[in-house]
C-alpha positions in Angstrom: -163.8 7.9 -35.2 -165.2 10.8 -33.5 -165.4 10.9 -29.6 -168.5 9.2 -27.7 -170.2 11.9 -26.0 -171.4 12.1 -22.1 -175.3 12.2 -21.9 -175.9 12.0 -18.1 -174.6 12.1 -14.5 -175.1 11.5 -11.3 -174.1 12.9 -7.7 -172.1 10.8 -4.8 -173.2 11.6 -0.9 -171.6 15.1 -0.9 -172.9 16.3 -4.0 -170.0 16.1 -6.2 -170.4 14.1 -9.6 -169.2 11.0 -9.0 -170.7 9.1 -12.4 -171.2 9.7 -16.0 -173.1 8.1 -18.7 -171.5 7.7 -21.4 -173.9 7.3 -25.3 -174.0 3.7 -25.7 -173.2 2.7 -22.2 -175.9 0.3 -20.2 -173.5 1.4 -17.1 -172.2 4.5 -15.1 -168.6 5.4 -15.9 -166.6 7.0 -12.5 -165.7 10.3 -13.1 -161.6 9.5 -12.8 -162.3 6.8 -16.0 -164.0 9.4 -17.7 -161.4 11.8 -17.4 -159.0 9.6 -18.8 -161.0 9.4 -21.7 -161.1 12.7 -22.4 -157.3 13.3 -21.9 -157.7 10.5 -24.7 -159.7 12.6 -27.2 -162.1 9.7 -26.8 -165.5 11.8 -25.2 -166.0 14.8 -27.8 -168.4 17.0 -25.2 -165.9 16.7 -22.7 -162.8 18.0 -20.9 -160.5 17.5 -18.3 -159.6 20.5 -15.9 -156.6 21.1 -14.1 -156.3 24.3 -11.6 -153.6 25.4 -9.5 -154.7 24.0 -5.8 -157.7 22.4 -6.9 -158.7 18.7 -7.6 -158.9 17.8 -11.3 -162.2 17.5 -12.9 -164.3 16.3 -15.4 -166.5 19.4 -17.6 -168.6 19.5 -20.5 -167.1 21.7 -23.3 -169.0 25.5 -23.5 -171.9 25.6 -25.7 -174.4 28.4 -24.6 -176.7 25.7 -23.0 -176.8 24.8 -19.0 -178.9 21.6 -19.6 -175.5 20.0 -21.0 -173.4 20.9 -17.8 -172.8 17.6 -15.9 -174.2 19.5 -12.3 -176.9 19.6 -14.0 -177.3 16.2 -15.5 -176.9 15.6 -12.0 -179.6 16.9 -10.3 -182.8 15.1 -12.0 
């Protein structure tokens, strides 16, 4: 079964994503569940990264388009 795929997302108080929406999904998802899922396999636009003395975080996979990043998403 191929991965659900994140489709929306929105901002907490300080600007950083805090919520995704995942396809098929009445509800927000928090960014921490989300990340789970794609250490999973189970969101197939997305990724978890992990940098040296940085907070891990949730990013769409590359594509060539900036209407699919999730800071994006976020700001309409």
């Amino acid at each position: 079964m191929p991965g659900r795929k994140v489709i929306d997302a929105k901002n907490a108080t300080d600007g950083t994503v805090s919520h995704v929406k995942i396809a098929g999904n009445a509800t927000w998802t928090p960014v921490d569940t989300a990340m789970r899922m794609a250490d999973r396999g189970q969101l197939s636009n997305a990724h978890t990264v992990n940098r040296v003395n940085a907070k891990p975080h949730l990013r769409t996979n590359p594509d060539g388009r900036e209407g699919n990043n999730l800071d994006y998403l976020a700001e309409d």
